[in-house]
C-alpha positions as CSV (number, residue, x, y, z in Angstrom):
1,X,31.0,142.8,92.4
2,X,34.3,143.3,94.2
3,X,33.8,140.2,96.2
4,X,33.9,138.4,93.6
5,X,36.6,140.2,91.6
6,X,38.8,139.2,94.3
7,X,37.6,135.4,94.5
8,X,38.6,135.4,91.0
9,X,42.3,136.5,91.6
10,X,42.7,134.2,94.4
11,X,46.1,132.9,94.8
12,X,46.4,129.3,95.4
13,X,49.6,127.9,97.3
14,X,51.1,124.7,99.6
15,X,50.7,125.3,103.3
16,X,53.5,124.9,105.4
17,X,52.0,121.2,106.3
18,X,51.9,120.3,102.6
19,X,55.5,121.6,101.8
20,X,56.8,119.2,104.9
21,X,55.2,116.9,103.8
22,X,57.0,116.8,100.0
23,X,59.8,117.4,101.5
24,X,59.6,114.5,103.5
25,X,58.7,112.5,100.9
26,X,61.1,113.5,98.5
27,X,63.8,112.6,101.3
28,X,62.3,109.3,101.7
29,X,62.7,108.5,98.0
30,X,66.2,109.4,97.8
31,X,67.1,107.3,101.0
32,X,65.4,104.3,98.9
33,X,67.6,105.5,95.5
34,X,70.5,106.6,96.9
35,X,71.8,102.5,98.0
36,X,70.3,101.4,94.7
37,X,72.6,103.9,92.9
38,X,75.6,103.1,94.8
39,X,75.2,99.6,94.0
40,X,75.1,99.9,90.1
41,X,77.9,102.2,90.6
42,X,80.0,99.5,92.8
43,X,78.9,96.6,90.1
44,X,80.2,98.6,87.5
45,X,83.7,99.1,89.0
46,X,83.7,95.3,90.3
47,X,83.2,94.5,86.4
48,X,86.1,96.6,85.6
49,X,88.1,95.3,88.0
50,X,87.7,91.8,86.2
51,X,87.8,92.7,82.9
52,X,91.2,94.2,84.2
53,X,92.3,90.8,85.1
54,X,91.2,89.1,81.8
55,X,93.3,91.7,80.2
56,X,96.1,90.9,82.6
57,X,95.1,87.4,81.2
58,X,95.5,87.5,78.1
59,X,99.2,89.3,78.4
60,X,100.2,86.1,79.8
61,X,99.2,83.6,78.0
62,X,100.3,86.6,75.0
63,X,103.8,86.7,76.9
64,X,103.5,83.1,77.2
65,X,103.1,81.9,73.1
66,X,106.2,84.1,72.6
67,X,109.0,83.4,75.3
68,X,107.6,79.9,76.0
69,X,107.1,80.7,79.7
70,X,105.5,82.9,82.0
71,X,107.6,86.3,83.1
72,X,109.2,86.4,86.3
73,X,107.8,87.5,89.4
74,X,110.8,89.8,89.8
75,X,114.0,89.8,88.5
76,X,116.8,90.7,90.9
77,X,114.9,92.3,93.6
78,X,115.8,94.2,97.0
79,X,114.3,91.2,99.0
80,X,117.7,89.0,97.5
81,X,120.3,91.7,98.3
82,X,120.0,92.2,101.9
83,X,123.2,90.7,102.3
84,X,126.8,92.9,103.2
85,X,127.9,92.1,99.2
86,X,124.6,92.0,97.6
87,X,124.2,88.7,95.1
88,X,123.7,90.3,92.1
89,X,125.4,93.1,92.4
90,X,128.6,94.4,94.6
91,X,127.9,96.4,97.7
92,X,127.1,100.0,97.0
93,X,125.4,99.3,93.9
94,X,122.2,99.8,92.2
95,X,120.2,96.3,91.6
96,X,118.1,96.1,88.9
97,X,114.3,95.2,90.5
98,X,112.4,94.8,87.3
99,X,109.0,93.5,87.6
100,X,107.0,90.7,85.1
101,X,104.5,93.7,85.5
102,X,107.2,95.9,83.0
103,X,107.5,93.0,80.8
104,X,103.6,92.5,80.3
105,X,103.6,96.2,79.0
106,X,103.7,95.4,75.5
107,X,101.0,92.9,76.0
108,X,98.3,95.6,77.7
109,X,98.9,98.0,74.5
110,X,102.0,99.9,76.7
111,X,104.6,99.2,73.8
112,X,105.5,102.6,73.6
113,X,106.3,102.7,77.7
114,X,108.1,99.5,77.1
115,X,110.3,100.7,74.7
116,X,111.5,103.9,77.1
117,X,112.6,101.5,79.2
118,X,116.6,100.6,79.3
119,X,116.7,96.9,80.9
120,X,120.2,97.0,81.4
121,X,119.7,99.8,84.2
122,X,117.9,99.2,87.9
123,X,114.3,100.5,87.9
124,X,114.7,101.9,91.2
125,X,117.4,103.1,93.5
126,X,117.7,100.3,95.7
127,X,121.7,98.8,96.2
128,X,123.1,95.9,97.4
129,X,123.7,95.6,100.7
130,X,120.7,96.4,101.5
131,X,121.0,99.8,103.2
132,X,118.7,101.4,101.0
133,X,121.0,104.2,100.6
134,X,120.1,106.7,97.7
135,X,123.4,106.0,95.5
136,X,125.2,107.2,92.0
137,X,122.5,106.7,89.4
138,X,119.8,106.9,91.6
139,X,118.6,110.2,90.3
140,X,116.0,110.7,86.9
141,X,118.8,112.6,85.2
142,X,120.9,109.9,85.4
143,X,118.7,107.0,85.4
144,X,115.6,107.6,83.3
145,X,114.0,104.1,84.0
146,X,113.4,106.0,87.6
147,X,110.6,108.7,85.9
148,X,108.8,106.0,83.9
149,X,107.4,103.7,86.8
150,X,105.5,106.9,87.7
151,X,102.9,106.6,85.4
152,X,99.7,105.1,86.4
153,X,97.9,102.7,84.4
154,X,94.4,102.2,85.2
155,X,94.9,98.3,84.0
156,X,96.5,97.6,86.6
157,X,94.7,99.8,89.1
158,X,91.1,98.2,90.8
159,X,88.4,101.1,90.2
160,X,86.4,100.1,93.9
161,X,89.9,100.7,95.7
162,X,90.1,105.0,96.8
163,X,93.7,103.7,97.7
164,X,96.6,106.3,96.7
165,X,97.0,105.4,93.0
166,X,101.3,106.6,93.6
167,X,103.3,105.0,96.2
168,X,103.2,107.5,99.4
169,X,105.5,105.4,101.4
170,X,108.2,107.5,103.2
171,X,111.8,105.8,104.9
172,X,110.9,107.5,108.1
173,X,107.5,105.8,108.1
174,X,108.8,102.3,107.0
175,X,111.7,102.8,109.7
176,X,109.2,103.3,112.5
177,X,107.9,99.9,111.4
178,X,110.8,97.8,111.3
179,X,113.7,100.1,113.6
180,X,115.2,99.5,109.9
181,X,116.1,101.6,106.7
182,X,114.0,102.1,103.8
183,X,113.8,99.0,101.0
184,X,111.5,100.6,98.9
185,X,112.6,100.8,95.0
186,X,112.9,104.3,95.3
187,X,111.1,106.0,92.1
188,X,109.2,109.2,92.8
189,X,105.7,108.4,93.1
190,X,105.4,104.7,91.2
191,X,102.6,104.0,89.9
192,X,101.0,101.2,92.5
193,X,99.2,98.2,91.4
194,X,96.0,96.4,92.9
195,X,97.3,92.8,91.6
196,X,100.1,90.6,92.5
197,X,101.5,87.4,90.8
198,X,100.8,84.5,93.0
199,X,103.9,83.8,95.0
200,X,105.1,81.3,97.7
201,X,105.5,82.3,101.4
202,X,108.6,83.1,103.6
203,X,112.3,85.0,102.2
204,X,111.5,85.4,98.4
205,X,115.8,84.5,98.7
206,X,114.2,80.9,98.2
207,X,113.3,80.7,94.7
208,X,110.7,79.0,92.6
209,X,113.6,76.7,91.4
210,X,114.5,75.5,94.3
211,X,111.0,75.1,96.3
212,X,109.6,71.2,95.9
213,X,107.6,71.5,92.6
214,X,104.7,70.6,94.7
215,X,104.1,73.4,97.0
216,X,105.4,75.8,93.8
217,X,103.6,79.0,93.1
218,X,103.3,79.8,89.7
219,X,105.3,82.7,89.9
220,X,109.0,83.4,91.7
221,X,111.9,85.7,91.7
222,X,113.9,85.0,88.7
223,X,111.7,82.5,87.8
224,X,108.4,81.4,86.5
225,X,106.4,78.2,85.2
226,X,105.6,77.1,81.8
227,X,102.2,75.7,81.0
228,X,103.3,72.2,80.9
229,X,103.9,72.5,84.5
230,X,100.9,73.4,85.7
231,X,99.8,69.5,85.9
232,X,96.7,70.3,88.5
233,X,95.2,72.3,85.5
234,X,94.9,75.9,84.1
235,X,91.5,76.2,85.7
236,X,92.8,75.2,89.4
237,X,95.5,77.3,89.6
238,X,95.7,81.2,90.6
239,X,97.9,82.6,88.7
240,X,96.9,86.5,89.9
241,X,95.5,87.5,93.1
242,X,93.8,91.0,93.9
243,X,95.3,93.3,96.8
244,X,94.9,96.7,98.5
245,X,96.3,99.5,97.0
246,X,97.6,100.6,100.6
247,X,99.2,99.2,103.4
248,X,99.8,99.7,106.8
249,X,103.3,97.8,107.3
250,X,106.0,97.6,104.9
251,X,105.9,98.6,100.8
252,X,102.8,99.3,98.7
253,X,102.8,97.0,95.2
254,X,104.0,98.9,92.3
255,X,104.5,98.1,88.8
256,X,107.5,100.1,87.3
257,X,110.0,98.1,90.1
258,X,110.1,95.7,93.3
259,X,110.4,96.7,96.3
260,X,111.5,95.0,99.6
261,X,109.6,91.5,99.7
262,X,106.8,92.7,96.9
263,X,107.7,89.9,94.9
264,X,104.0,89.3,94.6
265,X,101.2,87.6,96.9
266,X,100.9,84.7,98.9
267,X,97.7,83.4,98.0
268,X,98.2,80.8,101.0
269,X,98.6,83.6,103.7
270,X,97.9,82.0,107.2
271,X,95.9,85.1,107.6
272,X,93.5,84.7,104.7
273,X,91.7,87.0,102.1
274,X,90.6,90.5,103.8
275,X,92.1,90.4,107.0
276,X,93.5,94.0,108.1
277,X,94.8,92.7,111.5
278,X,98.7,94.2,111.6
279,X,101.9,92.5,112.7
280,X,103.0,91.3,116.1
281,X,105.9,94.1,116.0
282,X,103.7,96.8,115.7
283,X,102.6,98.9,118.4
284,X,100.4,97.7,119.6
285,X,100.8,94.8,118.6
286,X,97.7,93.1,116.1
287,X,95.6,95.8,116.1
288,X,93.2,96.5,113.5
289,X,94.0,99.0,111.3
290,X,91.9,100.8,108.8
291,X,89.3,99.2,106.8
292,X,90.6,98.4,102.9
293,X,94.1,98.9,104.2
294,X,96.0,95.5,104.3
295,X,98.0,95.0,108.0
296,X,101.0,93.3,106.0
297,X,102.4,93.5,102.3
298,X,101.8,91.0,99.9
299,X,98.7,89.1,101.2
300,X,94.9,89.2,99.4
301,X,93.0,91.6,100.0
302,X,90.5,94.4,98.2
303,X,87.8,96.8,98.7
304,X,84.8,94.3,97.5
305,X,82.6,93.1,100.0
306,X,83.3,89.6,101.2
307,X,86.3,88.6,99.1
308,X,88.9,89.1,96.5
309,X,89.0,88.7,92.8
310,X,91.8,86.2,91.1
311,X,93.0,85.1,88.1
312,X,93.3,81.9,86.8
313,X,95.8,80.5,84.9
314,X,93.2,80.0,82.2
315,X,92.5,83.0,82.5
316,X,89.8,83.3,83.7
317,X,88.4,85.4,86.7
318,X,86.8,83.8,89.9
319,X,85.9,85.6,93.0
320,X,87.2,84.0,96.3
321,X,85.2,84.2,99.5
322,X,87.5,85.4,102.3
323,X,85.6,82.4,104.3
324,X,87.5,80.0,101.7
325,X,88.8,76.8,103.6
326,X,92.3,77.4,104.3
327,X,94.0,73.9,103.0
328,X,91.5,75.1,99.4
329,X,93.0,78.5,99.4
330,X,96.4,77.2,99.7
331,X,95.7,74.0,96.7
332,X,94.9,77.1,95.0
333,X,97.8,78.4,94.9
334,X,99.9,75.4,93.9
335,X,100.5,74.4,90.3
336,X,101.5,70.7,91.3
337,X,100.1,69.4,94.4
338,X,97.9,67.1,93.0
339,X,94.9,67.9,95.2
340,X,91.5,67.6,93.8
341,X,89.9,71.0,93.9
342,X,85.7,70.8,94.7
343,X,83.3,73.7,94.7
344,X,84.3,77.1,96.1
């Protein structure tokens, strides 16, 4: 009777070789999840990332209907007042660095930020002369345009780049680059930007009006294009090209001023979409650097495998194979060069 009392009560239980063995299992499935999930989860912030784009778009071709042409790049930036008077403004004196990113505010639903904004002030505290001096009127008590380019708006901002989302940069770290001073705009912790207006290469001191209207970008300092420019087409011209939220050399893009040569990006690089080699006057010299960190400022580059996203100026969004022919990639970026553009 007590025998089989107890075979009734009998507790039943995993061995130690079952339990491994769920374990193991269990491990196996989450190896074989785990990619799959990180891949929906990339996807989704690639989408973003273009639908940030068309929304830069749109504020365009917005921008566009009402002022007849497309903003400028920059407007008075540190990159043209490296001289010992400054050409816009005397030496010692604050230059105004406004961005076509400021003036697309009231186009990405930003009105409100667009109105704090006085335009007749610099955005940041760079001076002619190009010391990069902090100066009178550098400081947010007497220059309020300074506190405003801090904010961070995630339009402007790539969602696959873990890039600081403020500007970090720091004089003594941009002076151990260069054996220079600072040329940074200045503003505490700007709000930096993952996209930069397709520009033309070498000192942004040559402008868009001056550059031979074939080889022109559709964006310069102090000046822009119209549509009616554009004769290779809307749909074969870049007008917006993705880059890294860091950088190893020079100035971070930001979007509330410019700072020294961040006029934009040149599309037509010699080094091409993704490459995060650095500059021959580092030490040592064209080393690779981090991964997702560009080696130079203004040149393509993001945190998507394989590539970089762009804008057209049709707006639309095309994704551009850092293994893109180089002559391609640089018809790209013309507005007027009369090449026909094939498949890419």
């Amino acid at each position: 009777m007590l025998n089989r009392r107890s075979s009734l009560h009998r507790w039943s239980g995993f061995t130690l070789i079952e339990l491994l063995v769920v374990i193991a299992i269990i491990a196996i499935l989450i190896a074989l999840l785990l990619p799959a999930v990180q891949q929906a989860r990339e996807a989704a912030r690639r989408s973003q990332c273009k639908n940030n784009l068309k929304q830069v778009g749109l504020a365009l071709h917005n921008y566009h209907d009402v002022m007849g042409m497309f903003p400028f790049a920059t407007v008075n930036s540190p990159s043209n007042a490296s001289s010992a008077t400054g050409p816009f403004k005397n030496a010692g004196e604050l230059i105004l660095n406004h961005t076509g990113w400021q003036m697309l505010l009231p186009y990405v639903d930003q009105a409100p930020l667009y109105n704090l904004y006085n335009f007749s002030l610099a955005s940041g505290i760079h001076k002619g002369g190009g010391s990069g001096t902090v100066v009178g009127g550098s400081t947010t008590a007497l220059n309020p345009n300074l506190a405003l380019s801090a904010r961070v708006l995630n339009v402007f901002i790539c969602p696959s780049d873990s890039g600081p989302k403020v500007d970090t940069t720091s004089a003594a770290t941009y002076a151990a680059y260069t054996g220079g001073s600072m040329y940074g705009c200045g503003a505490p912790g700007a709000g930096r930007l993952s996209y930069g207006f397709s520009v033309n290469s070498g000192n942004p001191t040559t402008l868009w009006a001056n550059i031979t209207p074939s080889t022109r970008a559709l964006f310069g300092m102090n000046s822009s294009s119209d549509i009616r420019e554009v004769t290779d087409g809307t749909s074969n011209t870049v007008a917006v090209v993705e880059t890294t939220l860091d950088v190893d050399d020079g100035d971070a893009a930001v979007w509330g001023c410019a700072a020294h040569v961040s006029m934009g990006v040149n599309l037509a690089a010699a080094r091409g979409i993704n490459n995060f080699i650095c500059c021959a006057w580092r030490a040592p010299a064209n080393a690779q650097y981090q991964l997702f960190r560009n080696g130079e400022w203004g040149e393509p580059g993001s945190s998507h495998a394989g590539g970089v996203d762009v804008l057209m100026a049709d707006g639309a969004v095309r994704f551009l194979s850092e293994n893109i022919d180089t002559n391609l990639r640089t018809n790209l970026s013309y507005i007027a060069d009369g090449k026909i553009i094939g498949e890419y």
